[in-house]
DOZA-677187 format. One record per residue (C-alpha): residue in one letter; x, y, z. Coordinates in Angstrom, 2 decimals, decimal comma. Example, Ala and Ser with C-alpha at 12.3 -4.5 7.8 and 13.67 -1.06 7.14 Angstrom:
<sites>
+---+---------+---------+---------+
| r |       x |       y |       z |
+---+---------+---------+---------+
| A |   12,30 |   -4,50 |    7,80 |
| S |   13,67 |   -1,06 |    7,14 |
+---+---------+---------+---------+
</sites>
This chain:
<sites>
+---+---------+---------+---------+
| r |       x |       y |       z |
+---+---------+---------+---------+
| X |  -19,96 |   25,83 |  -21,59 |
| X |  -16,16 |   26,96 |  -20,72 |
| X |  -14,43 |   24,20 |  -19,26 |
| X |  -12,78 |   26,80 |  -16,31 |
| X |  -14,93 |   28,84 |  -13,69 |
| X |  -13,02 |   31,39 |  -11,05 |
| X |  -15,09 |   32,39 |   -7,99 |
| X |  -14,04 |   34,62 |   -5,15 |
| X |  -14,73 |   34,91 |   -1,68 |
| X |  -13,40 |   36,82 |    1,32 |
| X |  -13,15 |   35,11 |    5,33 |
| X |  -13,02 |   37,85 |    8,00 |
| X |  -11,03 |   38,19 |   10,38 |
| X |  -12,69 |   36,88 |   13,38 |
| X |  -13,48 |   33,83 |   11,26 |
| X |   -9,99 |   33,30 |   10,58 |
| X |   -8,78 |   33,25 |   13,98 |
| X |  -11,54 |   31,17 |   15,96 |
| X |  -10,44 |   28,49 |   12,62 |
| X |   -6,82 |   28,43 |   13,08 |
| X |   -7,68 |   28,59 |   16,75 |
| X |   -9,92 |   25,05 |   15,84 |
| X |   -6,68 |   24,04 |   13,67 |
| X |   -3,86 |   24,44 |   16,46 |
| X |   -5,91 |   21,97 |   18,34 |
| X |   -5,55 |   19,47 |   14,96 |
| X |   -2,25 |   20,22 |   14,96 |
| X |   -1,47 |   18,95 |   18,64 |
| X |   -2,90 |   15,71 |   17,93 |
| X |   -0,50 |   15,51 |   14,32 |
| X |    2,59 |   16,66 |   16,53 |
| X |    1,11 |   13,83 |   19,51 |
| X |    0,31 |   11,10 |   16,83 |
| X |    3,96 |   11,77 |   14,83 |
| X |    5,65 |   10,06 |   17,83 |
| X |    3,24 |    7,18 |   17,76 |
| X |    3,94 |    6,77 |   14,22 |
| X |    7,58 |    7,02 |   14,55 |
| X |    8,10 |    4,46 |   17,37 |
| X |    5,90 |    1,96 |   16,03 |
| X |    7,90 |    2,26 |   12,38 |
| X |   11,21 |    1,61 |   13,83 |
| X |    9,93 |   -1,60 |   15,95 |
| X |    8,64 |   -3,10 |   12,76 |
| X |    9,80 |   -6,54 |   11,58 |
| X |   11,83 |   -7,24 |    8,52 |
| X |   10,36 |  -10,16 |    7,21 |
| X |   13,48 |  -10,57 |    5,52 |
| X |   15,15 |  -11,77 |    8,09 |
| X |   12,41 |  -14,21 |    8,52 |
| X |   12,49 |  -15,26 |    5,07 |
| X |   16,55 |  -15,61 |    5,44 |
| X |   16,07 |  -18,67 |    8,01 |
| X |   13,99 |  -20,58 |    5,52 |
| X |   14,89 |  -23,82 |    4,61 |
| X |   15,68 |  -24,18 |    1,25 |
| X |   14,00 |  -26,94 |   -0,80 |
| X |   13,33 |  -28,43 |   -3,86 |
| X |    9,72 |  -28,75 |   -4,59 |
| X |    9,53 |  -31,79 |   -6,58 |
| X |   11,03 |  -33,78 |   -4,11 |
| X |   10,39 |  -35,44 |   -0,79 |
| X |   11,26 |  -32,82 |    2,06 |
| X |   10,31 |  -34,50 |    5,34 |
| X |   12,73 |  -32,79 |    7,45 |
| X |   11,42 |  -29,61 |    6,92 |
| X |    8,09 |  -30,44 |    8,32 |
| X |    6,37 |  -27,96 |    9,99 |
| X |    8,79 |  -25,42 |    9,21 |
| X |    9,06 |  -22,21 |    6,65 |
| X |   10,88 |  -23,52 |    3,74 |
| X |   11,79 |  -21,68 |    0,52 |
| X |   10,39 |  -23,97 |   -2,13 |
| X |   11,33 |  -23,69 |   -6,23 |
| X |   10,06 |  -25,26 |   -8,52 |
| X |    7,01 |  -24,65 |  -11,44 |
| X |    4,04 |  -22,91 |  -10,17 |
| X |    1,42 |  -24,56 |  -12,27 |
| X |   -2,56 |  -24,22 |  -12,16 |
| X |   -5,59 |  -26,69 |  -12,65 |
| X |   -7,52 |  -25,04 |  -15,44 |
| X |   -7,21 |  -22,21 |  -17,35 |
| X |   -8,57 |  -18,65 |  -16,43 |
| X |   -9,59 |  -15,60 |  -18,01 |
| X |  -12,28 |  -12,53 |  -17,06 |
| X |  -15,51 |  -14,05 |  -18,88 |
| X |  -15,25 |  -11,24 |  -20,97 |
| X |  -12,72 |  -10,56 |  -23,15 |
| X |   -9,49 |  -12,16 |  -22,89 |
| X |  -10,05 |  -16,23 |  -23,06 |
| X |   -8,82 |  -18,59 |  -20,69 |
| X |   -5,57 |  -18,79 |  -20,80 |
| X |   -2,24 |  -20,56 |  -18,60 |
| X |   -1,88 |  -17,88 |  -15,73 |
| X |   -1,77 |  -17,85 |  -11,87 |
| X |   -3,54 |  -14,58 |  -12,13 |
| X |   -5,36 |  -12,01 |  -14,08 |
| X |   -5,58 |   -7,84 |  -13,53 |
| X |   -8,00 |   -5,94 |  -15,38 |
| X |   -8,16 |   -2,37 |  -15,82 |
| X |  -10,80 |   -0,38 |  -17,33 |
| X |  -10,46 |    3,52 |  -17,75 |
| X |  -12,93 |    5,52 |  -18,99 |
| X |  -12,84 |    8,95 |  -20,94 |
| X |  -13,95 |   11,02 |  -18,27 |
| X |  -14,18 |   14,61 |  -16,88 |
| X |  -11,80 |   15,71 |  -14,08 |
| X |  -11,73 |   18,49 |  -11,77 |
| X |   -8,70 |   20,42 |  -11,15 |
| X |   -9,03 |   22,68 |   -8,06 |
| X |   -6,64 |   25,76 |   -7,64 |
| X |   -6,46 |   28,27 |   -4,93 |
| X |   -4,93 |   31,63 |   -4,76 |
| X |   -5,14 |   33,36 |   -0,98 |
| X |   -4,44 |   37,16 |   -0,64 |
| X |   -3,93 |   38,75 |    3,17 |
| X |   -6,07 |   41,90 |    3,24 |
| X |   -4,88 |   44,68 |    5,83 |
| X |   -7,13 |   44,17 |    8,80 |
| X |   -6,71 |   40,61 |    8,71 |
| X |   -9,50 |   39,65 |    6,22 |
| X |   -8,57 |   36,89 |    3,41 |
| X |   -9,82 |   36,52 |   -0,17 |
| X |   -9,65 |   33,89 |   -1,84 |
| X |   -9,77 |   32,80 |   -5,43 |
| X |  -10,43 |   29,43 |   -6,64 |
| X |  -10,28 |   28,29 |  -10,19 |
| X |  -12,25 |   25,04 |  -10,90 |
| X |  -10,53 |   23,54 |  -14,12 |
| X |  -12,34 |   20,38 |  -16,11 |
| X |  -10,52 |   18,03 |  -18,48 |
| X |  -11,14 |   14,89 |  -20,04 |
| X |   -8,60 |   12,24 |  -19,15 |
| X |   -8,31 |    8,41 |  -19,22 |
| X |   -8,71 |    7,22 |  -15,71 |
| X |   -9,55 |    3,74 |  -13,70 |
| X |  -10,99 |    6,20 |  -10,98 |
| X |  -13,21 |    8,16 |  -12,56 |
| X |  -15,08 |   11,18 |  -10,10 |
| X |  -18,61 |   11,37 |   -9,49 |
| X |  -19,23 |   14,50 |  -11,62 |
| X |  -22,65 |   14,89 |   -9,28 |
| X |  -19,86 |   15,93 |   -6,53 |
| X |  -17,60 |   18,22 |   -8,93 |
| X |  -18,64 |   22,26 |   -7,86 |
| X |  -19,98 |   22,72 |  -11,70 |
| X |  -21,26 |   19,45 |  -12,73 |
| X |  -23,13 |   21,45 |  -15,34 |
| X |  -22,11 |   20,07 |  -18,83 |
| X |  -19,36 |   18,01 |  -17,12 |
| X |  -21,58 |   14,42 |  -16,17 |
| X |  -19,41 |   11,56 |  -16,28 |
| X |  -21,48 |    8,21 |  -16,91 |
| X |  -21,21 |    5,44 |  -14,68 |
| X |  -18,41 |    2,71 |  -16,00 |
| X |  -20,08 |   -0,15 |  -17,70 |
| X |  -17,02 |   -2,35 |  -16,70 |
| X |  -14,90 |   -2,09 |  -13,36 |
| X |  -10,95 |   -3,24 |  -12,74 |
| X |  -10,99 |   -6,86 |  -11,60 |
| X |   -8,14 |   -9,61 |  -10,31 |
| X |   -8,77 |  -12,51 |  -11,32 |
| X |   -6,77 |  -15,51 |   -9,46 |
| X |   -6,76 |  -19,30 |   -9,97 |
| X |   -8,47 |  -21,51 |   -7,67 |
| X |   -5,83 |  -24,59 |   -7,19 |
| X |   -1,82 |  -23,69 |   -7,78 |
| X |    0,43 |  -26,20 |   -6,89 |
| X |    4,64 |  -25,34 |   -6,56 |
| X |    6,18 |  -29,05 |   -7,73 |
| X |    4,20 |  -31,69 |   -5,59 |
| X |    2,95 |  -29,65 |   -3,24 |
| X |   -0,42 |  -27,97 |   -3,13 |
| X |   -0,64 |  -24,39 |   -2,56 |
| X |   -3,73 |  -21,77 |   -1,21 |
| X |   -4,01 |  -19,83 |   -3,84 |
| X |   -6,79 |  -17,25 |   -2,73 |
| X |   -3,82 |  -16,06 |    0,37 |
| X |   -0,42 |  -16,61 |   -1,76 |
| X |    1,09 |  -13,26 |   -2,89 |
| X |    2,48 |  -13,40 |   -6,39 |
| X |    5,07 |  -11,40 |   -7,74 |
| X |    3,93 |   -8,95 |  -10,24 |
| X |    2,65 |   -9,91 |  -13,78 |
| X |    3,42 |   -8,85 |  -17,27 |
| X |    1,23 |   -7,05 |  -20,22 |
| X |   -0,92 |   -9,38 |  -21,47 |
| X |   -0,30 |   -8,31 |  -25,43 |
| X |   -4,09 |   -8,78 |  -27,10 |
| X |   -4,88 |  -10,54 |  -30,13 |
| X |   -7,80 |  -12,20 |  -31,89 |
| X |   -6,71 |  -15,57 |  -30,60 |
| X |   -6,55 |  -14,69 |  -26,77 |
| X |   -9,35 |  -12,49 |  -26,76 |
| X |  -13,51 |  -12,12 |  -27,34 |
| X |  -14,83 |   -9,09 |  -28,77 |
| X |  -18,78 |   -8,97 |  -29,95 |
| X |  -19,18 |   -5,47 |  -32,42 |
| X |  -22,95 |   -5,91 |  -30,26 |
| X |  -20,43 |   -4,51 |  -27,31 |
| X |  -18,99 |   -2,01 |  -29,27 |
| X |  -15,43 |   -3,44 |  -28,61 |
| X |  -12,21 |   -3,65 |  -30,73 |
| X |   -8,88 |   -4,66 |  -30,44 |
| X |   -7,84 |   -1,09 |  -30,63 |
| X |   -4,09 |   -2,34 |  -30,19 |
| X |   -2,14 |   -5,17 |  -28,57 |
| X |   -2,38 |   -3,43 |  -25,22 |
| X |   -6,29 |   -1,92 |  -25,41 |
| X |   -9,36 |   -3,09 |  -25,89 |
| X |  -11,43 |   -0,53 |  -27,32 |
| X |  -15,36 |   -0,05 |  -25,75 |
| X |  -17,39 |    2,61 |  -27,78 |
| X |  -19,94 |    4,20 |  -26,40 |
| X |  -21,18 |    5,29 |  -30,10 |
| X |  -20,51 |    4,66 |  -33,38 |
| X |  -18,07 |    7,53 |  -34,29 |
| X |  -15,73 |    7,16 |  -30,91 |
| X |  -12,52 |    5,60 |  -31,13 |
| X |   -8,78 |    5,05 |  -29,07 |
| X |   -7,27 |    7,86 |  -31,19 |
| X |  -10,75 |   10,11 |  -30,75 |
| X |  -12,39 |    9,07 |  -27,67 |
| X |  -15,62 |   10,73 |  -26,12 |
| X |  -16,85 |   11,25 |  -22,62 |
| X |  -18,20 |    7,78 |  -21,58 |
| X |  -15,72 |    5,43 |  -24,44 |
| X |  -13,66 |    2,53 |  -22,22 |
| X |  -10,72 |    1,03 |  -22,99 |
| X |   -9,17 |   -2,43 |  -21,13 |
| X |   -5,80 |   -3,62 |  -20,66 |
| X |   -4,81 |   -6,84 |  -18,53 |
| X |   -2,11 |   -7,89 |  -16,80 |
| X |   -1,21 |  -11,50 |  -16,06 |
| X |    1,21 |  -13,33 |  -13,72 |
| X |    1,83 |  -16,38 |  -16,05 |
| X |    1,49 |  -20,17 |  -15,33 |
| X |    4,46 |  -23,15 |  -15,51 |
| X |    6,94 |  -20,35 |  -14,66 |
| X |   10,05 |  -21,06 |  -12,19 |
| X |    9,56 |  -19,51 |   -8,46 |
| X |   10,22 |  -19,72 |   -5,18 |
| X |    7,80 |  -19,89 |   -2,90 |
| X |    8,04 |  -19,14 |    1,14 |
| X |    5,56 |  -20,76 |    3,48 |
| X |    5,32 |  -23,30 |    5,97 |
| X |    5,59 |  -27,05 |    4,73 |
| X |    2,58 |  -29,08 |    5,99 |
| X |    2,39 |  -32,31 |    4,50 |
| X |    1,71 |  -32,24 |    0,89 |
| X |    0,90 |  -28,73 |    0,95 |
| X |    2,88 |  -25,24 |    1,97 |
| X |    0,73 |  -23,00 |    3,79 |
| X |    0,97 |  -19,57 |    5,45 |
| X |    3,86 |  -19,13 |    7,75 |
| X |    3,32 |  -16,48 |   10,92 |
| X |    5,84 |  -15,50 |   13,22 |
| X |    6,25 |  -12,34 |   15,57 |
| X |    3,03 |  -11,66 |   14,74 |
| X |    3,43 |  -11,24 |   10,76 |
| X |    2,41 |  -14,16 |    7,28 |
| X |    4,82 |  -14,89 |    4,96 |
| X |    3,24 |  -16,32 |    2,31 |
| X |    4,56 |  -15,40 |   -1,17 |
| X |    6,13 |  -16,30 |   -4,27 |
| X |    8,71 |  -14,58 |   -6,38 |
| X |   10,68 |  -14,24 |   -9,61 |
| X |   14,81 |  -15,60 |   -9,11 |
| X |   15,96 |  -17,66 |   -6,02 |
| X |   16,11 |  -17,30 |   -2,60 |
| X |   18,77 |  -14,90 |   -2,06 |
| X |   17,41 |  -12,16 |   -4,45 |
| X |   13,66 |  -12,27 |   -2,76 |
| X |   15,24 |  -11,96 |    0,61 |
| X |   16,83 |   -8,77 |   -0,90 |
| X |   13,40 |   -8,09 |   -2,30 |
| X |   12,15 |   -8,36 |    0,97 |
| X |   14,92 |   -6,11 |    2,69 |
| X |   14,43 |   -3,41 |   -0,11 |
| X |   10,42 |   -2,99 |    0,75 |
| X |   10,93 |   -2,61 |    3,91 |
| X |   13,52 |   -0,04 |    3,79 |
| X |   11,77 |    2,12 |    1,44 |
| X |    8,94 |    1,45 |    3,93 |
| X |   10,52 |    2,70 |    6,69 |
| X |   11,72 |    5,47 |    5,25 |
| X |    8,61 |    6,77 |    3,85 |
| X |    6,99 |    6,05 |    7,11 |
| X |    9,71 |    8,17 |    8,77 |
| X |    9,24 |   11,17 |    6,05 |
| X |    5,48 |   10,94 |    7,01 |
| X |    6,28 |   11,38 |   11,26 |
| X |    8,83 |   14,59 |   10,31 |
| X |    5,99 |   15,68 |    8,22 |
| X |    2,88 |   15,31 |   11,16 |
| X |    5,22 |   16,89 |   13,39 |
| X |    6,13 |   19,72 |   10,95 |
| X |    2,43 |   20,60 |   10,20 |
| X |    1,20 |   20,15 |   13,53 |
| X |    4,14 |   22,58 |   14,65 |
| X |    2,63 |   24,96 |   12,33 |
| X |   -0,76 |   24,71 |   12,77 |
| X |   -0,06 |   25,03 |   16,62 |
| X |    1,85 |   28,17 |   15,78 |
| X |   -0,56 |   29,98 |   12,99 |
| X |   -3,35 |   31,44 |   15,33 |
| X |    0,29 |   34,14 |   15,80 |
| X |    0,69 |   34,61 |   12,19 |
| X |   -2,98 |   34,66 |   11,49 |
| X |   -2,99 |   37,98 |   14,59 |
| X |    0,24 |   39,18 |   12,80 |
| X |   -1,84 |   39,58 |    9,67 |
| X |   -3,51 |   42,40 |   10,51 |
| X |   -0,69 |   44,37 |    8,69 |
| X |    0,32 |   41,38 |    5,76 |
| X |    3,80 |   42,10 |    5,55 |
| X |    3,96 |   41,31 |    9,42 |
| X |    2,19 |   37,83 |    9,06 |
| X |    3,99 |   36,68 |    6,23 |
| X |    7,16 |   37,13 |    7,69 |
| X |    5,75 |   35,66 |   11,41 |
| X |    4,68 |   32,53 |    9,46 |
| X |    7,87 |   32,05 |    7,10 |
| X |    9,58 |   32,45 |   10,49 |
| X |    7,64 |   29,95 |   12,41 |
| X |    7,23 |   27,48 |    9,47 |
| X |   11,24 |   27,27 |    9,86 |
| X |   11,38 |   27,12 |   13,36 |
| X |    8,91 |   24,98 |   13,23 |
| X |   10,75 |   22,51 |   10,56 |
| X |   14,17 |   22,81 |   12,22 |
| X |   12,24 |   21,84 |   15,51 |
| X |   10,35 |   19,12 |   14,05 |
| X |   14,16 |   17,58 |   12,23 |
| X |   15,23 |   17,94 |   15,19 |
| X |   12,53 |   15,92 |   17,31 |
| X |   12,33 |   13,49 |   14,71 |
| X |   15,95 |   12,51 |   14,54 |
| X |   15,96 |   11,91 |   18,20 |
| X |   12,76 |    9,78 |   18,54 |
| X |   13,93 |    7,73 |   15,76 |
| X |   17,42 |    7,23 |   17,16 |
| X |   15,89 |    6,53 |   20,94 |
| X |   12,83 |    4,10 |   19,52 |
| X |   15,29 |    2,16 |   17,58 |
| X |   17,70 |    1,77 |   21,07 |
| X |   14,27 |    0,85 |   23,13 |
| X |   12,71 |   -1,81 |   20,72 |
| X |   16,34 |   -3,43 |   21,03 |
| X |   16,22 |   -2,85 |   25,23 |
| X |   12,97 |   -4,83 |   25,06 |
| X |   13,79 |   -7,39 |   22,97 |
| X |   17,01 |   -7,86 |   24,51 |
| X |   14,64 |   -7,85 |   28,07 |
| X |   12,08 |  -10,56 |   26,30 |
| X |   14,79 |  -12,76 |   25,15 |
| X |   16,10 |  -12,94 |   28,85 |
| X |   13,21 |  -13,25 |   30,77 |
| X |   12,20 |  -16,13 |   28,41 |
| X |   15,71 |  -17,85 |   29,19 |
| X |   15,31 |  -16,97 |   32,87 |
| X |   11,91 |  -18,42 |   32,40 |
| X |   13,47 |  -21,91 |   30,83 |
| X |   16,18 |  -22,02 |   33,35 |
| X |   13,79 |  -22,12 |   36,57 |
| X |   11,46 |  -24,49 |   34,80 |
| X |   14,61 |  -26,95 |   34,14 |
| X |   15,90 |  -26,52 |   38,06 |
| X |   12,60 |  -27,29 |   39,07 |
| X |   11,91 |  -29,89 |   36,82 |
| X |   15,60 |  -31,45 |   37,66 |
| X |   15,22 |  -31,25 |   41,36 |
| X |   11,71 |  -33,09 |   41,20 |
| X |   13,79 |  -35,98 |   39,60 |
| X |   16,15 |  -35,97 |   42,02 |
| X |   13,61 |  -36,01 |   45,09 |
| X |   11,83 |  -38,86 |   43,48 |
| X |   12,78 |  -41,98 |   45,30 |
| X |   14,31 |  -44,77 |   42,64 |
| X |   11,82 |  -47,94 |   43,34 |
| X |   14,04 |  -50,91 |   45,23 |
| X |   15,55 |  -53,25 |   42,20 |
| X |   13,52 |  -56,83 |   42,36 |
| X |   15,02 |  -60,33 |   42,65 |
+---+---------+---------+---------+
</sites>
């Protein structure tokens, strides 16, 4: 069967206006929700700045002042026992394991070309496209729109993370099922780190794949619909880190504060994962900010369409109404964004600056009060 299908279909006019009617009101809530979005990114914390008041300590020795608070702790993250998947790759010194299966599967590619009929009608032609890819995802081929000689089995193996149940950093113990660790390497595969069975149909295809068959002729370099092939990824034991958290006796546990958990380990020293720190949440905030501008720029448009969609009873005349309110509607949407950015950032500082002195006003009259209750108190008569 041919691996592309085309099919073609026309919307009338009435139906296109009562649905960009139905999408102006979807684009009032985007325009709405894009100031939401935008005001709540710029009041987020940088935990970096959190993570730049830890105390620095060394985690093989005795750190009693730091009770109770976050500390930045280095030293060798080690584990109890070995782990591996209890699969292929064998138990081995690592803080954690990633697994990723991908299957030889079919894909769907969907492509849509719209033309603007005079009278306002629409056709539109669709061209479904089907290829066979690796992928750790792979579609439901009962939900593809020609599933017909395109069925995609279901994976006999799934991605997994495997973590170790007791890590300690130096002396101190730490909970390993909540600690973020820093991303792991390529585990490179061999007969000595790994189990394969030829009952499973597996092979060390390579040092980075494990090879799954799903028959006898099927390999890495000429795989079939259904054939798997696994990779892992580990985060290695006895390795040198720093870990942030807050020291509690022999252990460091979660820290929260302003209402977010720092709780991680990472490659270098202190100063660099701060900086690590700092550089997620920039690139954060900035994609966060891209994604407001971009709400408010579609819901501009979609609020403006139900015009274009009127103007295209003659096509020339709604092509050039929507390039012209698609610009006006970016230039108004740059525009808006700039300024709610610029005015959320100068309000979350207003209330901050309006918490931090209400709290000291707060301390003060609870001292005066406390201090004049002292002073009323009558001193007992001295005894002879």
């Amino acid at each position: 069967m041919p691996d592309q299908y085309t099919s073609t279909s026309t919307t009338g006019f009435g139906s296109r206006i009562g649905s960009s009617i139905s999408g102006a009101l979807l684009g009032i809530l985007l325009f709405l929700g894009s100031f939401g979005l935008l005001f709540w990114n710029e009041g987020r914390v940088d935990v970096s700045l959190i993570a730049k008041n830890a105390m620095q300590i060394d985690a093989t020795a005795q750190n009693t002042s730091a009770e109770g608070k976050l500390v930045a702790a280095s030293g060798t993250v080690t584990t109890d026992a070995p782990i591996g998947d209890d699969m292929f790759l064998q138990p081995g010194k690592y803080l954690q394991v990633k697994r990723t299966a991908e299957m030889y599967a079919w894909t769907e590619e969907k492509d849509e070309k719209t033309t603007k009929n005079t009278g306002g009608s629409e056709t539109t032609e669709t061209t479904y496209t089907y290829k066979k890819e690796w992928t750790d995802t792979p579609d439901k081929s009962s939900e593809f729109q020609h599933p017909e000689g395109h069925e995609n089995p279901s994976p006999s193996i799934e991605n997994d993370t495997i973590t170790a149940n007791a890590m300690h950093v130096g002396n101190y113990t730490l909970q390993a099922s909540s600690l973020e660790l820093p991303t792991g390497d390529k585990i490179s595969l061999t007969s000595s780190n790994t189990t394969v069975t030829s009952s499973t149909g597996a092979v060390i295809a390579n040092q980075q794949y494990i090879f799954v068959g799903s028959t006898s002729t099927s390999s890495l370099s000429s795989p079939q619909i259904g054939d798997l092939r696994v990779s892992y990824v580990g985060v290695p034991a006895d390795k040198q880190l720093v870990v942030f958290g807050q020291l509690q006796g022999t252990s460091i546990q979660p820290f929260v504060a302003k209402g977010e958990t720092l709780y991680r380990a990472f490659v270098g020293t202190k100063d660099t994962a701060v900086a690590d720190l700092h550089g997620e949440y920039t690139l954060l905030s900035w994609i966060l900010r891209a994604v407001g501008f971009m709400m408010m720029w579609i819901g501009l448009s979609l609020v403006l369409e139900p015009i274009s969609t009127l103007l295209d009873i003659l096509p020339i005349a709604g092509s050039l109404g929507r390039g012209l309110s698609m610009g006006i509607a970016f230039i108004v949407s740059l525009v808006l964004s700039v300024i709610t950015i610029v005015v959320s950032m100068i309000l979350h500082s207003i209330i901050a600056i309006i918490l931090a002195v209400a709290i000291a006003i707060t301390a003060g009259v609870l001292f005066m009060k406390n201090r004049k209750k002292s002073l009323a108190t009558p001193t007992p008569p001295a005894t002879t």
